[in-house]
Backbone as a printed PyTorch tensor [residue, N CA C, xyz], in Angstrom:
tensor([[[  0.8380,  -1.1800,   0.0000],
         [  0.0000,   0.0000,   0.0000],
         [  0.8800,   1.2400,   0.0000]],

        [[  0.6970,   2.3720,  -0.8130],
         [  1.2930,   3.4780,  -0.8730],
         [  0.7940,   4.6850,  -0.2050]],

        [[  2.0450,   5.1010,   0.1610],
         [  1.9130,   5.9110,   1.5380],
         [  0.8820,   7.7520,   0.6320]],

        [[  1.4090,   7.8890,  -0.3130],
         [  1.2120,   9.2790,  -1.1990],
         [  0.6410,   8.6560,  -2.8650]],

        [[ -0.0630,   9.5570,  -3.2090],
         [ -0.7980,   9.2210,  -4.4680],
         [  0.0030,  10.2870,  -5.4310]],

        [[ -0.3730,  10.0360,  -7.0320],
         [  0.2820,  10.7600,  -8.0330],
         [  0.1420,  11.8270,  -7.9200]],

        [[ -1.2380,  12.7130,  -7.2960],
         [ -1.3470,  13.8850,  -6.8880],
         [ -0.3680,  14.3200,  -5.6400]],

        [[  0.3360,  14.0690,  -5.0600],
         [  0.8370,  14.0310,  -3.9800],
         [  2.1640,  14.6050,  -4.3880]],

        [[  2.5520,  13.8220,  -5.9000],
         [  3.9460,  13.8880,  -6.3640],
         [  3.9700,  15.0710,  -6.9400]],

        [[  2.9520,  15.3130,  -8.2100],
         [  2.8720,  16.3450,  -8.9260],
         [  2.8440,  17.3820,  -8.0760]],

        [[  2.0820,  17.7440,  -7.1630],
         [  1.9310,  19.2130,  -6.0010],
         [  3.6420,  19.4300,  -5.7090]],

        [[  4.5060,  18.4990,  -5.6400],
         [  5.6820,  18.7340,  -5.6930],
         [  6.5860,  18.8250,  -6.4070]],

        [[  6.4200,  18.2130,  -7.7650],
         [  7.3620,  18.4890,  -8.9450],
         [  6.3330,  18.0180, -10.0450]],

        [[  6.1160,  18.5060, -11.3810],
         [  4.8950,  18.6380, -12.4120],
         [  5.6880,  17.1880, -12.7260]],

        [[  4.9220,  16.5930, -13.2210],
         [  5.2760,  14.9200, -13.8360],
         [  5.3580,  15.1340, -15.2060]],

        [[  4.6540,  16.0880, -15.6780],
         [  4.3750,  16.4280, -17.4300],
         [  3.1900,  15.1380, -17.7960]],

        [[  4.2910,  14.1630, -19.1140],
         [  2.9570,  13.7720, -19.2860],
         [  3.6450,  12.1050, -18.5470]],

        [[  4.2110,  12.0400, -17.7740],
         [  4.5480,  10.9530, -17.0260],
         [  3.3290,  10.1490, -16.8430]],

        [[  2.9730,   8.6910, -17.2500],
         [  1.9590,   7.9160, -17.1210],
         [  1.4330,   7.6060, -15.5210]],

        [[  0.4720,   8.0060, -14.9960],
         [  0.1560,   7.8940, -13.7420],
         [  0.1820,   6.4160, -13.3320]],

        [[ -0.1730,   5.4300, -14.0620],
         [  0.1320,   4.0980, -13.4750],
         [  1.9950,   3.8920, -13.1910]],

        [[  2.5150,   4.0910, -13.9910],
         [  4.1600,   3.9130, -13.5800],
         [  4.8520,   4.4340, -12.0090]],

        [[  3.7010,   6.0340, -12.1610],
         [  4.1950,   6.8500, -10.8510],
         [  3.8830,   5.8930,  -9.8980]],

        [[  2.4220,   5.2160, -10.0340],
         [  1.2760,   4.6350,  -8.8370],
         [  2.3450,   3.6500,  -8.5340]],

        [[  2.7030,   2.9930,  -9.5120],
         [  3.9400,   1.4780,  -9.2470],
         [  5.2840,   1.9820,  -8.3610]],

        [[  5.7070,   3.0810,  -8.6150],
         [  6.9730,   3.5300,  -8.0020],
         [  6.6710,   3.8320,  -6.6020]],

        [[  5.2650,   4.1700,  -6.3850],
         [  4.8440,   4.6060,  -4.9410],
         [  4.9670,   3.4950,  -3.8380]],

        [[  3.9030,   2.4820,  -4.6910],
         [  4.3770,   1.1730,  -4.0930],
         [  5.5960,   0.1350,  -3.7880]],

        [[  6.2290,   0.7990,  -4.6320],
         [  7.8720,   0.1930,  -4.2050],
         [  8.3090,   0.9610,  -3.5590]],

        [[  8.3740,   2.3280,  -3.4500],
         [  8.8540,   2.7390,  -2.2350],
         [  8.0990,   2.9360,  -0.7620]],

        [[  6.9900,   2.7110,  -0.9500],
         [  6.2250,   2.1160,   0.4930],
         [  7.0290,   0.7870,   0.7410]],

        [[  7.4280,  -0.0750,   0.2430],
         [  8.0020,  -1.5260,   0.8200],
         [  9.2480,  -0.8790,   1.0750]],

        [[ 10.2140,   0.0630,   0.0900],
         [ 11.3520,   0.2790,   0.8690],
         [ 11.5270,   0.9880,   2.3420]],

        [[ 10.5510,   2.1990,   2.4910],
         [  9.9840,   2.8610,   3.2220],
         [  9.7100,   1.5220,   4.7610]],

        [[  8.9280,   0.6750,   4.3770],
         [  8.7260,   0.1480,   5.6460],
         [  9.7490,  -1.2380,   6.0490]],

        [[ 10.8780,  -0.8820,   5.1090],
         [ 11.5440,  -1.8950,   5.5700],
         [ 12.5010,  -0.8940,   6.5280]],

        [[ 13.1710,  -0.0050,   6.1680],
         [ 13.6480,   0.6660,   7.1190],
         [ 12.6000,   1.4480,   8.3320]],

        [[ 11.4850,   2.1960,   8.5470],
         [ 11.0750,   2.2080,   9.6980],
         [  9.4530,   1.7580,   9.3510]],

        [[  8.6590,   0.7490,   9.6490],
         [  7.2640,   0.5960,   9.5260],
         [  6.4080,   1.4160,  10.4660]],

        [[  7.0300,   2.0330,  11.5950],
         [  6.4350,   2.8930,  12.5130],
         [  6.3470,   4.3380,  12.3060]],

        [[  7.0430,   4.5900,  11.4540],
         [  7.0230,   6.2840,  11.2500],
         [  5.8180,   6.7870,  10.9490]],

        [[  6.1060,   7.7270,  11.2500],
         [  4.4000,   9.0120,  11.1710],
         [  4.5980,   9.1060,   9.6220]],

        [[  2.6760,   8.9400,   9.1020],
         [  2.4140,   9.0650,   7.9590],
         [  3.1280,  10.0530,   7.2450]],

        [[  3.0210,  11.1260,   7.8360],
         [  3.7900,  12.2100,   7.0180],
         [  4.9750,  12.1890,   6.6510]],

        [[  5.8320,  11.5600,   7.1750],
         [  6.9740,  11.2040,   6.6490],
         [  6.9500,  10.2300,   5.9340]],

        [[  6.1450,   9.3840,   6.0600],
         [  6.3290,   8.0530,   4.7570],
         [  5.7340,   8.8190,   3.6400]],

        [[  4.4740,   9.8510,   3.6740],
         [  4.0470,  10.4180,   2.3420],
         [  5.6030,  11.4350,   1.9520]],

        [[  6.2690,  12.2200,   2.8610],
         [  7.4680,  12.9180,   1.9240],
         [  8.2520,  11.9030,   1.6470]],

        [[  8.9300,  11.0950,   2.0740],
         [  9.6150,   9.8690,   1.3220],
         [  9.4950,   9.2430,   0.5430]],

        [[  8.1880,   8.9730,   0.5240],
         [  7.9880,   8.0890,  -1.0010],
         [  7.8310,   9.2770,  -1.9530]],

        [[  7.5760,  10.6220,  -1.8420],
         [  7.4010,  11.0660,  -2.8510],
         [  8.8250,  11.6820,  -3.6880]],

        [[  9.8010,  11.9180,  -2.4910],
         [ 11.0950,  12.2950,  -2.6980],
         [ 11.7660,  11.4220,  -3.3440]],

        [[ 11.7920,  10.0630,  -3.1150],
         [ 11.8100,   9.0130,  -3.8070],
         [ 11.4670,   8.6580,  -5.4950]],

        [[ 10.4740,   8.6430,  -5.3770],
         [  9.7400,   8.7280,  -6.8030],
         [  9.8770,   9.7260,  -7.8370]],

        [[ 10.2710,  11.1150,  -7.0840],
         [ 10.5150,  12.1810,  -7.6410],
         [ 12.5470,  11.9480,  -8.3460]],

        [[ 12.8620,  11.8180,  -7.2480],
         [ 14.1530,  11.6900,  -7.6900],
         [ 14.6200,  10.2080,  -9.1360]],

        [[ 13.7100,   9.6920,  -8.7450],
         [ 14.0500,   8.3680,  -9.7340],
         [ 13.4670,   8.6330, -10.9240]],

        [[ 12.3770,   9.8100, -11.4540],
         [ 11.8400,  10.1880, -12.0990],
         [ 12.8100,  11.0230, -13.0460]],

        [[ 13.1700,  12.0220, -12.2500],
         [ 13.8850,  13.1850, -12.9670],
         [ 15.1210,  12.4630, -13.1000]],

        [[ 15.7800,  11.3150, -12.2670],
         [ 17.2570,  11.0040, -12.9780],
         [ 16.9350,  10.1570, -14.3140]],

        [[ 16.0170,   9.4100, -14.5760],
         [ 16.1740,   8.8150, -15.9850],
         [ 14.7860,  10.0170, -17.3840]],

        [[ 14.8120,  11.0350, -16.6770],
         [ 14.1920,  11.9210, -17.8230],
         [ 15.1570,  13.4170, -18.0890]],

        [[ 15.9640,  13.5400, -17.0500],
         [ 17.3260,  14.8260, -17.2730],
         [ 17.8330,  14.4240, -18.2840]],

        [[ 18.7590,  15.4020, -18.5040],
         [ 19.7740,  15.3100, -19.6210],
         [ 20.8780,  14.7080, -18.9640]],

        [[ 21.2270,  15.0100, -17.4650],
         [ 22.4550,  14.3500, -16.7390],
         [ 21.4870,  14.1910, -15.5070]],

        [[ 21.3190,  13.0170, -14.9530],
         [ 20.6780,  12.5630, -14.0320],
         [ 20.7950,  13.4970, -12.6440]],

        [[ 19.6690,  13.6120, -11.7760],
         [ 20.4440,  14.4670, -10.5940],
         [ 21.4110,  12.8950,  -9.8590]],

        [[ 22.4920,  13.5580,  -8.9680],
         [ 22.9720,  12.5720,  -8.2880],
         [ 24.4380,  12.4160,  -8.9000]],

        [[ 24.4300,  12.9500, -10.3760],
         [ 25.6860,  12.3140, -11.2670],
         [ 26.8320,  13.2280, -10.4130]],

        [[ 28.2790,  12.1940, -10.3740],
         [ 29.4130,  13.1660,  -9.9230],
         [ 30.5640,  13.4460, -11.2680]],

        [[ 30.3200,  12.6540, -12.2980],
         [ 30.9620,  13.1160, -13.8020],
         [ 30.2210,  12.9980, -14.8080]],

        [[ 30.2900,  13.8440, -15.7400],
         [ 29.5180,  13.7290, -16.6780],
         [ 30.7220,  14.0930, -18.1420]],

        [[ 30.2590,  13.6700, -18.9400],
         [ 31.3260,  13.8410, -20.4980],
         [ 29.8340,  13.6540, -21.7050]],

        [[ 30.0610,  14.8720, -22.7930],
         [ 29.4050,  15.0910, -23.8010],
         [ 30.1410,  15.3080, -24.5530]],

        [[ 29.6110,  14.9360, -25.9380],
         [ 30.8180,  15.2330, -27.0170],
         [ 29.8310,  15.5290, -28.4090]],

        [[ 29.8860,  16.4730, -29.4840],
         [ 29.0860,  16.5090, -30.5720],
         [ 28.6820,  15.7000, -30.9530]],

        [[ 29.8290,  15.6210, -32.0070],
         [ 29.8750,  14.9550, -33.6950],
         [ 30.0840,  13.6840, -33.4360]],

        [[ 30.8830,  12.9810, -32.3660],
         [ 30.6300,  11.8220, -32.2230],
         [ 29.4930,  11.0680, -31.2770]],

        [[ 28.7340,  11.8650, -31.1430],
         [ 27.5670,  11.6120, -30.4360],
         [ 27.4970,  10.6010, -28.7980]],

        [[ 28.3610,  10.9510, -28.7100],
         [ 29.0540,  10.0460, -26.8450],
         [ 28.6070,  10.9350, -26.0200]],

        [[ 27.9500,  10.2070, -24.7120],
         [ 27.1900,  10.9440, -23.5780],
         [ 27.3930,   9.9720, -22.6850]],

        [[ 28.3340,  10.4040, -21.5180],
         [ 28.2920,   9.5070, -20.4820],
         [ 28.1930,  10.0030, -18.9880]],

        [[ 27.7780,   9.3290, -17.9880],
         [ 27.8730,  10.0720, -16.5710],
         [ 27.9220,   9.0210, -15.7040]],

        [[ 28.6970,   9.3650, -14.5380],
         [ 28.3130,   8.2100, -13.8180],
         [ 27.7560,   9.1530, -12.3650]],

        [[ 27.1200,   8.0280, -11.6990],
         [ 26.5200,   8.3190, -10.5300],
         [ 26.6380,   7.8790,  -9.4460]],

        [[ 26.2160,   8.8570,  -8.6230],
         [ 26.6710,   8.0510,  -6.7900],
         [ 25.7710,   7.4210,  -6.4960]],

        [[ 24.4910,   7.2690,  -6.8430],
         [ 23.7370,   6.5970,  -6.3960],
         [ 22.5130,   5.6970,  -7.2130]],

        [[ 23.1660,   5.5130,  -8.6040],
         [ 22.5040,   4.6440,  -9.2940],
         [ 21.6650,   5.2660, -10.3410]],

        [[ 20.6920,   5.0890, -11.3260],
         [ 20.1440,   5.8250, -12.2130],
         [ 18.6440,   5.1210, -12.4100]],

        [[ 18.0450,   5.6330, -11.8280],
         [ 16.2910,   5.7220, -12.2720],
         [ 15.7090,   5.3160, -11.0040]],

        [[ 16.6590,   4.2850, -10.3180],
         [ 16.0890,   3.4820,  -8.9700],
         [ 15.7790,   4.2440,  -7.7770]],

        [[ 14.9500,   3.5420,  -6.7440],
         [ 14.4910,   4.1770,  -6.0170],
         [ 15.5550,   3.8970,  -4.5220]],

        [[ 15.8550,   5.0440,  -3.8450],
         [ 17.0230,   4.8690,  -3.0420],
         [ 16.2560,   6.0810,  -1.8210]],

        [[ 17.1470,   5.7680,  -0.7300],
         [ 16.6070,   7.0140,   0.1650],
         [ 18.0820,   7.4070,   1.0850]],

        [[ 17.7260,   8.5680,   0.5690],
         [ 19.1280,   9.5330,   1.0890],
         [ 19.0580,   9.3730,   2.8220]],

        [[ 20.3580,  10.5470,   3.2730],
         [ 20.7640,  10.0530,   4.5170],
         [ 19.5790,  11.0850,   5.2930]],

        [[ 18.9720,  12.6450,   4.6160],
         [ 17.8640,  13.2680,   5.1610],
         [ 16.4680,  12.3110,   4.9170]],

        [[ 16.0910,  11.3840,   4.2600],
         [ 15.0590,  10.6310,   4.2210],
         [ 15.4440,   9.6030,   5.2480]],

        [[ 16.5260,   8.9570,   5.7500],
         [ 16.1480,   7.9800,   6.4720],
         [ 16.4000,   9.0950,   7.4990]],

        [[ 16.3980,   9.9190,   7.8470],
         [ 16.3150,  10.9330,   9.0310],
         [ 15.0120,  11.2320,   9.5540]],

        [[ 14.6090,  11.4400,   8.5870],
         [ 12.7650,  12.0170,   7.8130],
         [ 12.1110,  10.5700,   9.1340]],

        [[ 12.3580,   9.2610,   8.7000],
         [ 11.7040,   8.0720,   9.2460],
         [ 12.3160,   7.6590,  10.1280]],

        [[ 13.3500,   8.4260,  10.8030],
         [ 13.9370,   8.1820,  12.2490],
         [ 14.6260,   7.0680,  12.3510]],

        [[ 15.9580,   6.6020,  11.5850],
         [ 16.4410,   5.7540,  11.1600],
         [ 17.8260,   6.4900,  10.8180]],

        [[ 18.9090,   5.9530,  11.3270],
         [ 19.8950,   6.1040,  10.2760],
         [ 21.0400,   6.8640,  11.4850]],

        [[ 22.5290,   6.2420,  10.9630],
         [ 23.5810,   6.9040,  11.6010],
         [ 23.5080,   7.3680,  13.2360]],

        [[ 22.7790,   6.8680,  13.7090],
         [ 22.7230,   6.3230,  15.5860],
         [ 23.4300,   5.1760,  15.9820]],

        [[ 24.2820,   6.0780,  16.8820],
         [ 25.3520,   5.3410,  17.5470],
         [ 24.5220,   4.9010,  19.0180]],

        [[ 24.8450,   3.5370,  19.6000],
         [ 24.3050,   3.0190,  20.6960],
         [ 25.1210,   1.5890,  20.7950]],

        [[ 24.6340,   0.9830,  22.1580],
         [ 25.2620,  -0.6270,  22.5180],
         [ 23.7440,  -0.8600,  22.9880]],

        [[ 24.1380,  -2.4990,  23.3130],
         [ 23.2330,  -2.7760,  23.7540],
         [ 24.1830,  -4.2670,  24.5030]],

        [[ 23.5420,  -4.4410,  25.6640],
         [ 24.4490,  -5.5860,  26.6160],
         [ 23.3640,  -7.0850,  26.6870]],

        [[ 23.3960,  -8.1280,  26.0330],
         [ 22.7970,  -9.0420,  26.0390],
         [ 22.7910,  -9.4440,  27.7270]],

        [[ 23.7560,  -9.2330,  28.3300],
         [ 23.1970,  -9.8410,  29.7740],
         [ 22.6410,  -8.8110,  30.7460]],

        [[ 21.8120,  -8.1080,  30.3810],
         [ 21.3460,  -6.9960,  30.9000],
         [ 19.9910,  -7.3030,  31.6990]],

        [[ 19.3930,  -8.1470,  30.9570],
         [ 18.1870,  -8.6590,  31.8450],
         [ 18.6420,  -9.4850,  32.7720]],

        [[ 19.6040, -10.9260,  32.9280],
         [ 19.8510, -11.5710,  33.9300],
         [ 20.4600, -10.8250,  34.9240]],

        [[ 20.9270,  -9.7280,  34.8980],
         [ 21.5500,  -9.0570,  35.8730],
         [ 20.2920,  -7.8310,  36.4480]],

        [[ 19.3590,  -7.9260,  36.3230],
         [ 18.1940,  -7.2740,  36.2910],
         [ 17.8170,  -6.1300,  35.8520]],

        [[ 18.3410,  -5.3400,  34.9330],
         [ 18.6060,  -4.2980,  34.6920],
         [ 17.7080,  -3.9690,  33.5490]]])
């Protein structure tokens, strides 16, 4: 089940004529990524995540240079276009402010397995 609908996405970046079933499919994959890292988070953050999500995987395979790319090379006449990226191209990924967003991510802690027999 998806956390944000195609209207949800567009209010945040215009889709053009992006097919609303593809968006609807991307929503739903990032609701499963979404609840694999926190299933408890407040709706509102699973609706900006999946949409940040969807948005970003959108605009990297419809740019001219994907967002995300750290080199890029164009050339005329021989018609060569290449870029590479830090974080993959079209797929759906969630940055280090999205798993922040769902209260997840880069927390340092221990935890002592004999903590209960010692009653604690």
């Amino acid at each position: 089940m998806a956390y944000a609908t195609y209207e949800d996405v567009q209010k945040r970046k215009d889709m053009g004529g992006l097919n609303v079933d593809s968006v609807t499919a991307l929503l739903d994959d990032a609701a499963i990524i979404v609840d694999a890292y926190n299933k408890i988070a407040s709706d509102d953050a699973k609706k900006l995540v999946s949409c940040n999500m969807v948005i970003r995987a959108v605009e990297s395979s419809n740019e001219g240079v994907p967002i995300g790319t750290t080199q890029a090379t164009a050339t005329a006449l021989g018609y060569s276009q290449t870029w590479t990226n830090s974080n993959g191209s079209g797929e759906l990924y969630l940055t280090k402010l999205d798993k922040k967003i769902l209260g997840v991510g880069n927390k340092i802690g221990s935890s002592n397995p004999y903590q209960e027999l010692m009653g604690g």
